[in-house]
C-alpha positions, 0 to 999 in steps of 0.5 A: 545115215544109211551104209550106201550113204556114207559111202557116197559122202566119203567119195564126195569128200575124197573128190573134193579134198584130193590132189594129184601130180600124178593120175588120181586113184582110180575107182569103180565110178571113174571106169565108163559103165553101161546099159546092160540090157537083159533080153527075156532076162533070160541069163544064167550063172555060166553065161553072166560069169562069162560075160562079167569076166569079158566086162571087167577084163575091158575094163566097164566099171558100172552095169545098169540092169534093164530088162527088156523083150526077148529072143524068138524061140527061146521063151522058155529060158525068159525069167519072170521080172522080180520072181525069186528066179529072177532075184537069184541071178541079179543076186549072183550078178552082184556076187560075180560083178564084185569080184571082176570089179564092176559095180551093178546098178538097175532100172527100177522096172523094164523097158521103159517108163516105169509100169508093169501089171500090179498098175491098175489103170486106177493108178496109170498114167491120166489125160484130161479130156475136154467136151463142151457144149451149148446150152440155151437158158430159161428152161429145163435142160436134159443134156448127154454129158459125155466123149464124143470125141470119136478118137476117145471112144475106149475111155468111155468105160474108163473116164470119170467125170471130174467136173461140169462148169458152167459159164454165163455171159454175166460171168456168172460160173456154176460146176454143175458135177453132182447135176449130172445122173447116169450120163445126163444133165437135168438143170434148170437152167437160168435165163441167158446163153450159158457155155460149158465145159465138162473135164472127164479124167481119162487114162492114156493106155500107153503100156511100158515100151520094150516090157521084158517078162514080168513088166508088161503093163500100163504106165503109172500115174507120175504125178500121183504120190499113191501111184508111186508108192504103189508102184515102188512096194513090189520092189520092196518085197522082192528084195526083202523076201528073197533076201537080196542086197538092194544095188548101188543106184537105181536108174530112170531112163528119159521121160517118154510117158506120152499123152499124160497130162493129168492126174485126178487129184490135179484141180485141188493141187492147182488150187493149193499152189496156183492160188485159184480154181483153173475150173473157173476158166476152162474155156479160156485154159483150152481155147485155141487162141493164145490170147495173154489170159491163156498163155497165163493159166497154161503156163500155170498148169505147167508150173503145177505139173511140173511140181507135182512130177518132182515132189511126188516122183523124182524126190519121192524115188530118191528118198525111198532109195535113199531108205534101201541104201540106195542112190538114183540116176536119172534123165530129166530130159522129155519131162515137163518139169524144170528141168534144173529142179528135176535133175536136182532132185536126183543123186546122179542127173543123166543127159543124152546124147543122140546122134553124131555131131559134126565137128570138121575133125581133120581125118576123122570118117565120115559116114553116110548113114548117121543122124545129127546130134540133137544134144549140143553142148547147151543141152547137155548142160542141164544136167551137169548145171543141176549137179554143180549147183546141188553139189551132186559129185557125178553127172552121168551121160547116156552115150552114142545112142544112134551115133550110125546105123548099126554094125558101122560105129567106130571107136574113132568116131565115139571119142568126139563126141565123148569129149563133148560131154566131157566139157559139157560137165559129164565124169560117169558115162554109160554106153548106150548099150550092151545087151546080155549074149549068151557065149554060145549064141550064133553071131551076131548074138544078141542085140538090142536096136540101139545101137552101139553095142559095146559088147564082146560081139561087136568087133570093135570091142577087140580094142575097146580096152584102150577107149575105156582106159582113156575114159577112165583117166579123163573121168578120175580127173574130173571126179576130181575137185570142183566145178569152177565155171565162170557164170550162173545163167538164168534158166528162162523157164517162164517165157518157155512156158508162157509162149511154146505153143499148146497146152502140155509141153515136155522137154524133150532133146528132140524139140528143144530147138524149137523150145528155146531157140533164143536160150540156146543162142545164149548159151552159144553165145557166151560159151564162143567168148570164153567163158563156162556157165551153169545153169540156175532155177528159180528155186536156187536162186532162192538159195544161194547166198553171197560170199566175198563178191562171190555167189555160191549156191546150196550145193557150194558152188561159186560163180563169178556173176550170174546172167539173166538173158533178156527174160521177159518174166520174172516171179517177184521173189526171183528179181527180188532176191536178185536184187538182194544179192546185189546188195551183198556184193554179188554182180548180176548182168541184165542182157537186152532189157530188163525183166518185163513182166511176172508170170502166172495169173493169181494176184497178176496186178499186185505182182506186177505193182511189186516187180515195177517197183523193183525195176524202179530202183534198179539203175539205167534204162529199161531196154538197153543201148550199150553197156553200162556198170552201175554200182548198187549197194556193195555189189554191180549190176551190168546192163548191156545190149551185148553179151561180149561187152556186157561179160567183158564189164564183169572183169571176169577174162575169157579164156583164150583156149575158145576165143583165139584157139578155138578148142574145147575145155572145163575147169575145175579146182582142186586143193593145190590150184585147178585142172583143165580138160582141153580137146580139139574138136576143130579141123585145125591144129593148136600149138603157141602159148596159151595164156590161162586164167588161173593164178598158179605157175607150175603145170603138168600135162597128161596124156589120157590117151597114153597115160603120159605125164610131165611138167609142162613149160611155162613163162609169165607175160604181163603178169599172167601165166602162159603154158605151151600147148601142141594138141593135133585136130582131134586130140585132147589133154589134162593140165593140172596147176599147183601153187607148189613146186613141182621139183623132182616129176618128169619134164613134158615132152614137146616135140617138132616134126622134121622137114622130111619123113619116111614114106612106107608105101612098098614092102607090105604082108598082110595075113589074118589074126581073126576073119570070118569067114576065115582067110589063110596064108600070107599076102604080099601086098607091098603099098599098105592098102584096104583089105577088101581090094584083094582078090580073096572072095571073103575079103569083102565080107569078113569082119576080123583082124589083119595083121600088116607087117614090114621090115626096113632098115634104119640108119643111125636114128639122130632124131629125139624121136620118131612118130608112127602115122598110120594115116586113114586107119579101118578102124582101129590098130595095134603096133608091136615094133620089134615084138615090142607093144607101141600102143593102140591107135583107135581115134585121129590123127592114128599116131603112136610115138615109138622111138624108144623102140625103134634100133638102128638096122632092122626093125621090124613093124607090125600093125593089127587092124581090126575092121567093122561089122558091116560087111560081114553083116550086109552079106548076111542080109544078101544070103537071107540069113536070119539073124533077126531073132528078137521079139517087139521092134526087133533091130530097127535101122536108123530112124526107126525103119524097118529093112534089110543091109544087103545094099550096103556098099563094101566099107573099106578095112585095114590100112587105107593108104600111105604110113609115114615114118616122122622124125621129131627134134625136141623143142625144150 
């Protein structure tokens, strides 16, 4: 086993094993990483020592390498990709990276997808081309065979003819290939009206997007294992000739290899695993009508393609990483392959998040210029599905990929959506992204067009620390144990692939509302019930076993019951294990119907015979009225019209956290009991006992936001535990459960607002800590109010941080404690009371609990505001400056258009109306 390997094992035995009534042990992989995007590769061992030190001191725990196009005018610094230049600095990157605590992975290539120049186009990514024609029997024929397509005219000199069918009205079907001569048919041709259909193979020509230096060239052929064999050996050299350590994890990025939808060897491989020769039915396979014949043998050419991108890509790139030491992450998403097996087949599995959800947060800043998130909750479960039932520890996330225009993301609005990928099954974020700028780079450095810029040159990076730590304390707990989801859901992918129209389909996040409109109602469906679900393939289902009425998959995870969602398909071998795990002790629920037919077309009425013969001995009716529980050998099957009682008949309780208090959470198991992360992503605010479905007794909370901890209060009713919970619209906690007692840690603080508070609204000063361009003095302001009203001429333009101040006197304080409300905060603030640091407030509701520093008489209260880029930025545009330095797309707006911010209105900065003081009784 190779060193990387066992390091990895031991991380996952130490995850699965550990405990904690305190905050568990931090460690490299728990810290948010990031894209690190090299512009040119054009870095340097001042600038890298430099920018590593500013990561680490924030606190980033991993940077994944990609290099990309470069900046205008500075080709001469650009490094060759993999060059002995090149390799040197990734070397000291990882030198650098060690000491400042930041692990540092890489793309397997530039931009995106993997290619370069050693890819011939011999070996780039391939596209069938199909040409028919009609041919009059009962004399010789001399016929051109070739494009015609005047939209395919460059594949003339590339494009190799595969095969020439021909089909006769007698069903009589001749490949007529080695009958073609220099671009003609001769062949005598029998009596009758004969169709034909030749396949030339051609090549998509798409070259790799955002190439940096040394990258630029044609994408590889994924579904060729001489391809990517080919492909991975210049990495092999470089790392073996200039003697550098291969990295931690090498990354994919999503599949966006357009147009290939072939590959040369694909006819005999679909032969192998189809059972029969696609060649004998081209004009149905490429018809335009969706009769059942064509829907079967598309369906069949997406099965295979899908089996040849993870056997001879996804699972060949892991084993040859796993030969160098090395793991793989990966987004499956946009491929055309299942997508549970695809990101099954990778150590770490990578969703995507993009765009900005709406989730009605009371007080949090809405946006005009945004993009709704096309990744909701059921997407991003992919890959935290594939993960749990693999038994793979982390899943990764591509984070706030055009979350607003740029220079306008807020730390207040990422942590939303954060939290959704929390609960979606995410515990190893990476921001999306943070480009590579060198410190004397004018401002606002180097960019890269998507988006967030997590980096020293964006303003928000001043009070990103406090983020990363709260990422950091989510993510040590749910590295933490196991997934304890409640149910495995058939993943439907047969019907998917039976009915999307056209003939090459990819996953993608941007049309899977399109893909699986009725799945994702499902997954919506039960999720709103209260209970958590992962995904299942056919290909787990094979493996997974029953254990005491329990189902657990090949990676050992456990599920209560397993769902199939009114699927019209099934493989045979699928329902026929299912009906085996039944028999064991396992409970299955049918929803709508039963299985209605098999997919595919080889052998299609022997395995229709064998599924109706499997439906005969299940129980009840085919199509569903009600819902009903049969017992059947040890275990149940539940059929049910809906999903509420059929889940209900499981005697599996819902989690009351969704279903009467409407938040967010997942579950997870350690060795003592299990722990929750809860967030409230709704407008209304939670506080009662909550009733959990855990059998232990005694709790914690922990703040992730604070770092604050205590034994939570707790009664029994009826025999269930209920824990009392006070979480404001948008906040999130921890609770941990354990068997044991928890005599001797800190009680929870729960406390209760007082009738009245202190309205701060007239005493206010206000000078710059930072401004750009710079603003001097002290102001007296009085009412806490936006910067920009001022009538300083740079008040609307700069980007930077004021420093609001107040004196006030206090009587005797009576209160247990006292809350800080910052109220409408542009954007992010830090509080010192009587020079003492409170905290930051960067996320809603901008509250900070602060009566421990608080004295009766004066105090003095001090409340740094940083505020967003975009004004600064938007003057820019107005003066002509040239700040668009970069090569290729150079920095698209939202939606990929192309212009200028000088329109932007002014964004409000600093405080933004009235500060309350709040004093707080405790409750228990």
């Amino acid at each position: 086993m190779k060193k990387n390997s066992i390091l990895f094992f031991l991380c996952l035995c130490s995850a699965m094993g550990a405990a904690a009534q305190n905050w568990p042990e931090v460690k490299p992989e728990a810290r948010p990483g990031s894209r690190w995007w090299w512009l040119g590769s054009a870095v340097d061992k001042d600038n890298l020592n430099y920018n590593l030190k500013e990561y680490g001191k924030a606190g980033l725990g991993s940077l994944e390498v990609t290099p990309i196009y470069g900046v205008k005018g500075n080709e001469s610094h650009n490094l060759c990709f993999l060059s002995p230049e090149w390799m040197e600095m990734f070397r000291y990157t990882q030198e650098v990276g060690k000491t400042n605590g930041i692990d540092i992975d890489m793309n397997t290539g530039t931009g995106w997808p993997f290619g370069g120049p050693e890819v011939s186009l011999s070996q780039a990514a391939a596209k069938a081309i199909f040409e028919c024609y009609e041919v009059k029997g009962g004399e010789p024929v001399k016929l051109e065979i070739n494009i015609r397509d005047p939209k395919e005219q460059k594949q003339r000199d590339v494009a190799y003819l595969d095969c020439l069918m021909a089909y006769g009205t007698d069903g009589k079907v001749v490949n007529l290939a080695k009958k073609v001569k220099d671009g003609y048919l001769q062949w005598d041709a029998p009596a009758g009206d004969w169709q034909l259909v030749a396949l030339f193979v051609g090549r998509t020509f798409q070259k790799v997007k955002r190439a940096a230096p040394g990258g630029e060239g044609y994408v590889m052929d994924h579904f060729s294992p001489v391809s990517v064999k080919s492909y991975f050996e210049k990495f092999d050299k470089a790392f073996k000739t200039n003697k550098v350590n291969f990295p931690r994890t090498f990354f994919n990025d999503s599949y966006e290899v357009y147009g290939a939808d072939w590959t040369p060897a694909f006819l005999k491989e679909f032969a192998a695993r189809r059972g029969y020769r696609l060649e004998n039915h081209f004009p149905e396979f490429i018809s335009q009508e969706r009769t059942e014949l064509t829907r079967r043998l598309v369906s069949d050419y997406r099965e295979t393609l899908g089996e040849l991108l993870v056997e001879n890509f996804t699972t060949a790139w892991t084993k040859w990483a796993h030969g160098h030491g090395s793991t793989t992450r990966n987004q499956a998403h946009g491929s055309p392959a299942n997508l549970i097996d695809t990101y099954a087949s990778v150590d770490i599995p990578e969703c995507e998040g993009f765009g900005l959800t709406d989730f009605h947060i009371r007080g949090l800043r809405r946006d005009s210029l945004t993009r709704p998130n096309f990744s909701d909750i059921s997407m991003l479960k992919y890959a935290s599905s594939a993960a749990h039932i693999a038994g793979k520890p982390y899943t990764s996330s591509e984070t706030f990929t055009w979350l607003t225009e740029h220079f306008r993301t807020s730390l207040s609005q990422c942590k939303p959506d954060m939290d959704l990928m929390f609960v979606s099954g995410v515990n190893h974020a990476f921001f999306h992204g943070t480009p590579y700028s060198p410190k004397e780079a004018a401002w606002p450095g180097w960019l890269f067009y998507a988006t967030i810029n997590m980096s020293p040159t964006n303003t928000i990076w001043r009070d990103a620390p406090a983020f990363f730590e709260y990422i950091t304390r989510c993510q040590s707990f749910l590295q933490l144990g196991k997934p304890d989801n409640d149910f495995l859901v058939y993943l439907p992918v047969y019907d998917m692939w039976n009915d999307i129209p056209g003939r090459f389909v990819g996953f993608d996040i941007h049309k899977m509302d399109q893909y699986a409109p009725k799945f994702i109602k499902t997954i919506q469906t039960i999720m709103a019930g209260g209970y958590d679900v992962d995904y299942i393939s056919d290909s787990f289902i094979k493996s997974t076993s029953c254990q005491d009425g329990m189902l657990k998959t090949r990676g050992g995870a456990c599920y209560k019951a397993l769902i199939v969602p009114a699927v019209k398909l099934i493989p045979v071998s699928t329902l026929k294990k299912l009906v085996a795990l039944v028999r064991q002790g396992a409970t299955v629920v049918f929803v709508e119907h039963y299985p209605e037919d098999v997919p595919g077309y080889a052998s299609l009425e022997q395995n229709r015979k064998q599924l109706f013969a499997l439906l005969e001995q299940l129980p009840g009716e085919k199509s569903f009225r009600g819902t009903q529980a049969f017992n059947f050998g040890k275990g149940r099957i539940i059929v049910g019209s809906d999903y509420h009682e059929a889940l209900e008949c499981t005697g599996v309780p819902a989690e009351e956290l969704k279903t009467r208090w409407g938040v967010q959470f997942i579950r997870r198991t350690h060795t003592e009991g299990h722990h929750y992360f809860i967030s409230n992503l709704q407008v209304k605010d939670v506080e009662g006992w909550v009733t959990l479905n855990v059998p232990e007794k005694n709790m914690m909370c922990f703040d992730p936001m604070t770092g604050k901890r205590g034994i939570a209060k707790t009664r029994e009713v009826e025999g269930k535990t209920q824990v009392y919970m006070q979480l404001k619209s948008g906040e999130s906690i921890i609770l941990q459960t354990f068997t044991r007692s928890l005599q001797g840690e800190p009680e929870w603080k729960y406390g209760k607002e007082m009738d009245y508070s202190l309205s701060l609204d007239h005493g206010w000063k206000l000078k710059f800590v930072e401004s750009y361009p710079a603003i001097e003095g002290e102001f007296k302001i009085d009412t806490p109010s936006s910067w920009t009203e001022m009538a300083h001429p740079a008040a609307k333009i700069n980007r930077g941080t004021a420093l609001y101040s107040l004196e006030l006197d206090l009587p005797e304080l009576s209160a247990d404690d006292w809350i800080l409300d910052l109220g409408d905060v542009r954007e992010s603030a830090r509080v010192r009371i009587n020079g003492q640091e409170a905290g930051t407030a960067w996320a809603v509701p901008f509250r900070l609990s602060i009566g421990q520093l608080l004295k009766p008489g004066k105090n003095l209260i001090e409340v740094e505001v940083t505020n967003l880029p975009a004004n600064s930025i938007a003057e820019m545009d107005r003066q002509g400056k040239q700040w668009r330095i970069f090569e290729d797309i150079n920095m698209a707006k939202l939606n990929y258009e192309k212009g200028t911010y000088g329109h932007w209105e002014t964004l409000p900065s600093g405080l933004n109306g009235i500060v309350r003081l709040i004093p707080v009784k405790y409750l228990f």
